[in-house]
N, C-alpha and C positions, 0 to 999 in steps of 0.2 A: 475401489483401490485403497488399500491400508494406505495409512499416517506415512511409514515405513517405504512405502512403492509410491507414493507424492513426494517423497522428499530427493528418494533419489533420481525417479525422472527431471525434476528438477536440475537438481544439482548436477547429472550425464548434460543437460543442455549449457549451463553456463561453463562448464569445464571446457565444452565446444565450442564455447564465445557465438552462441548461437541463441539470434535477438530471439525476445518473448516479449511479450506484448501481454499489459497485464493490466487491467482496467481495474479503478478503484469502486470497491461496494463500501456496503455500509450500514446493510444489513439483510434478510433474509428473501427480500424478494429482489433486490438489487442483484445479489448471489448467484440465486437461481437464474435469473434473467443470463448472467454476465456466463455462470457454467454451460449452463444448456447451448450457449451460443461458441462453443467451443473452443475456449480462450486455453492456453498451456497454463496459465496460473493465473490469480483473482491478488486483487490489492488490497488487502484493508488499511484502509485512510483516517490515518489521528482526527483530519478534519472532519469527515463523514461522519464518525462517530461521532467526535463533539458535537456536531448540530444534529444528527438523527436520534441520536440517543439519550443526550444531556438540553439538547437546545443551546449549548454555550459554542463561543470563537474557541479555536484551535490553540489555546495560551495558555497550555499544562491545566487545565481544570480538570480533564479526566486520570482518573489513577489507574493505577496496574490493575486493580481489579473488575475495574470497566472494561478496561483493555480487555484481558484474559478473556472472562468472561464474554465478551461479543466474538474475538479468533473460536472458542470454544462453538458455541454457534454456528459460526460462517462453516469450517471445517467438520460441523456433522450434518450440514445441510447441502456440499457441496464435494463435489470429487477431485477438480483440480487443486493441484496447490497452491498454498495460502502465504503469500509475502503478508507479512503482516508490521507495520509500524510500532514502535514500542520510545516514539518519543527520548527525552534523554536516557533513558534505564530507572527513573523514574526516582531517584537517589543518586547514591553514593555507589562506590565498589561490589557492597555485600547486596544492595539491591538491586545492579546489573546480574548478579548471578541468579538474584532470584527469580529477577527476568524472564532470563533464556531459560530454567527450569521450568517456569509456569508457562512462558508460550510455546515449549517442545512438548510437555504432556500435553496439550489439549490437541497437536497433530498440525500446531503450523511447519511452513517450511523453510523459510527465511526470515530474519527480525532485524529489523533497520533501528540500529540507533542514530546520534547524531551529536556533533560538538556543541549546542547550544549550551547556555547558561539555563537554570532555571529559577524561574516557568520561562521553558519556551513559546516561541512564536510559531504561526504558520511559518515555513520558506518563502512565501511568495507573498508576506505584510511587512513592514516597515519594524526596525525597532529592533533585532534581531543582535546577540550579542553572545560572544562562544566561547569558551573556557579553553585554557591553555592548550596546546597541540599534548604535552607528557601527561598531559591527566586523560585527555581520550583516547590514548595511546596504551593506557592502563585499561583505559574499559573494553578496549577493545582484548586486549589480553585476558582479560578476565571471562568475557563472552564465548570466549574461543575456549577457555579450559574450563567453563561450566557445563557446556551441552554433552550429549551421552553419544550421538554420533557426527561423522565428519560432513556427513551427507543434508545438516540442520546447518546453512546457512548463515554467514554475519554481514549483511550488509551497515557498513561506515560512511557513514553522512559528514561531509561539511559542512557548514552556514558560512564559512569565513568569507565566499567572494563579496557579500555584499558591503561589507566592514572593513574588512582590510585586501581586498582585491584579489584577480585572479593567481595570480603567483604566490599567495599563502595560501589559496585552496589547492593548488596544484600539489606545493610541498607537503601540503597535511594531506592529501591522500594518496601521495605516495607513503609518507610515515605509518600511514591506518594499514597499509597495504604489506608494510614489513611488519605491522605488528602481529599479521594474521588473517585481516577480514578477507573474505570471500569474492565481495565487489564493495566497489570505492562508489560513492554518489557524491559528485559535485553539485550539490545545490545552487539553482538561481544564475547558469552562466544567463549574459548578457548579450551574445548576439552567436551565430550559426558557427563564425570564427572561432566562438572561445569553445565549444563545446569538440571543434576538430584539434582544436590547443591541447584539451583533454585528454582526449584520446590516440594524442602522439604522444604526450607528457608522461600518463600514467598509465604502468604496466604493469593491470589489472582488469577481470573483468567489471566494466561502467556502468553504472543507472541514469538514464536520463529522467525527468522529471517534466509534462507536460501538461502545465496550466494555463487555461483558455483563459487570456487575460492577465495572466502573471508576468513574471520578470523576463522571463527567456521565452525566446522566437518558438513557435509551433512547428513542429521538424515532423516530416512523416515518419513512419516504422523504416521503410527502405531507407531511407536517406539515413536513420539513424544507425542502421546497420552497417551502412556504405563508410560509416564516419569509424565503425567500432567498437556501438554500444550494445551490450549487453541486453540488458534488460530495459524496456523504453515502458514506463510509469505513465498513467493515463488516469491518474487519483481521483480527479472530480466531476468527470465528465458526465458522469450518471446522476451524479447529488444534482449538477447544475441545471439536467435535461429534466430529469423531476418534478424539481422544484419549479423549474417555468412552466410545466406542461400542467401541475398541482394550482398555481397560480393562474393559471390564464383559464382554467376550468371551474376554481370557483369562483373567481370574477365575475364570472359568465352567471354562474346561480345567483352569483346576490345582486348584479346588475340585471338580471332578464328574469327572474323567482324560474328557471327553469333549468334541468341539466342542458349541458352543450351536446347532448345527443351520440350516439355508440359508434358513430364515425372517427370522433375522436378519442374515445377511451376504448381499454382492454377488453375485449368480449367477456361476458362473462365463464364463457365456458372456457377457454384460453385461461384465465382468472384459473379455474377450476384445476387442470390439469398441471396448470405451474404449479399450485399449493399440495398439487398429491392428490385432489378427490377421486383419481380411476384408482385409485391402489384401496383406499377408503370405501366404492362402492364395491371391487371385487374381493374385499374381505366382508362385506357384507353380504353378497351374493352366497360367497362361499359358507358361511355358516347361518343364513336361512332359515329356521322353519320350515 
C-alpha cells in the first residue's frame, strides 16, 4: 500500500469517528509483530524510541532527526499506517513546519504534537509544564498549512490537565480544534468520568492514551468507542511486554549459566519468517547455479 493509500484509509476511518486501536512500536521487529497482527495503524512512541533507540527517559533528548529517521524505518518495514509522535515540533514555528515536511516525506500518516514547554516530559511522569494556549494555537496553524495533503493528519495534544486541571484541557482542545487539528488528545485524564467529560465537551475526533500504570484508568477499545473516542493509543505496551520477557530470560542465564529453553522464546524459525528469510531463500533458489 503506497504512503498515499495509508493515509487516506486512515483518514476515511477518523472522518467516520470510527475507533482504531493503534499499538505503540518502536522499532523494527516490534513493527512487524504489531503489522502482521493486523492493527489499522501502528504508534510510534517518543517513549519507545527514547529507550530502544537512545537508552534515554522520554524528556526531549531525542531530536527530529531521530525522530524522522526511525518513522522512516517503521514505514518501509510495515504496511499499516504510521501515527507517529513528533514531541513539541521540536522548536519554534519555522521548526514545526519542518516537522510535518520531514515526517510526511518519509510516508507517516498522522503527527501528534503537543502544548508542553521544552524539553518535554513523558504524559504520564510528574513535572510536566505547557506553553501558553495562542502559542499552540499557532503551531497548530502552522502544521496544518505546511503539509502537501489534507489526508496527513494533526493530531493536538494537551498536558494542561495535570497542571492546571480538567476545564483548561477541555478549553485548549476545543481552541486546538478551531485552529484546524484533525483530533484533539487530552492527555492524562484522571478517572473514566473525565474522559466521557471529553467526549461530551469537545467536538472533535479524540485520542485516548493507555498507560499501564500511568495517570488514567485502563478503558477497553469498546468502552472507549462507547464514550466517543476516536483513536485509543496503546504506546508501551510492547516496550513493557519486552522488556519483562528480555529480563526475566536473562535472569534465567546469569542465574542457572543456561538458556530458559524454546518454550519460552520465539522459535527460531518464526524468528526467520518475521525477518524476511523465505523471500531471502526464494531469491536465492531463484538465481542458483
Amino acid at each position: 500500500m503506497s504512503f498515499a493509500d495509508r493515509r487516506a484509509a486512515l483518514a476515511a476511518r477518523v472522518r467516520a469517528r470510527e475507533l482504531t486501536v493503534a499499538p505503540g512500536v518502536f522499532d523494527l521487529v516490534s513493527a512487524r509483530i504489531a503489522d502482521q497482527a493486523g492493527f489499522a495503524a501502528l504508534y510510534m512512541s517518543g517513549y519507545g524510541v527514547s529507550a530502544s533507540r537512545m537508552g534515554l527517559p522520554d524528556a526531549g533528548l531525542t531530536s527530529f532527526a531521530d525522530m524522522v529517521d526511525q518513522a522512516r524505518r517503521l514505514t518501509a518495514g510495515t504496511s499499516a499506517p504510521l501515527i507517529a509522535d513528533a514531541d513539541t515540533g521540536f522548536g519554534g514555528l519555522l521548526n514545526v513546519r519542518h516537522t510535518v515536511e520531514g515526517y510526511e516525506a518519509v510516508g507517516v500518516a498522522a503527527i501528534q504534537f503537543e502544548d508542553q514547554e521544552f524539553p518535554k516530559k513523558c504524559g504520564h511522569a510528574e513535572g510536566r509544564r505547557v506553553i501558553d494556549t495562542d502559542d499552540m494555537v499557532k503551531k497548530v496553524e502552522v502544521a496544518v498549512d505546511s503539509r502537501s495533503s489534507d489526508d496527513f493528519l494533526v493530531i493536538a495534544r494537551t498536558d494542561a490537565r495535570s497542571s492546571l486541571g480538567l476545564n483548561e484541557a477541555i478549553a485548549r482542545g476545543r481552541a486546538y480544534a478551531a485552529a484546524g487539528a484533525d483530533l484533539i488528545f487530552v492527555e492524562s485524564p484522571e478517572t473514566e468520568d473525565e474522559f466521557a467529560r471529553i467526549a461530551a465537551e469537545v467536538d472533535a475526533p479524540l485520542v485516548a492514551n493507555m498507560v499501564e500504570g500511568g495517570f488514567s484508568p485502563m478503558l477497553s477499545a469498546d468502552r472507549l468507542a462507547g464514550l466517543g473516542f476516536t483513536i485509543a493509543l496503546f504506546p508501551t505496551m510492547g516496550l513493557f511486554a519486552a522488556t519483562a520477557a528480555m529480563r526475566s530470560a536473562y535472569g534465567a542465564l546469569h542465574t542457572e549459566g543456561a538458556s530458559p529453553g524454546a518454550n519460552s522464546l520465539m522459535p527460531i524459525g518464526e524468528m526467520h519468517t518475521l525477518m524476511g528469510f523465505d523471500e531471502v531463500w526464494a531469491f536465492d533458489e531463484r538465481w542458483a547455479d
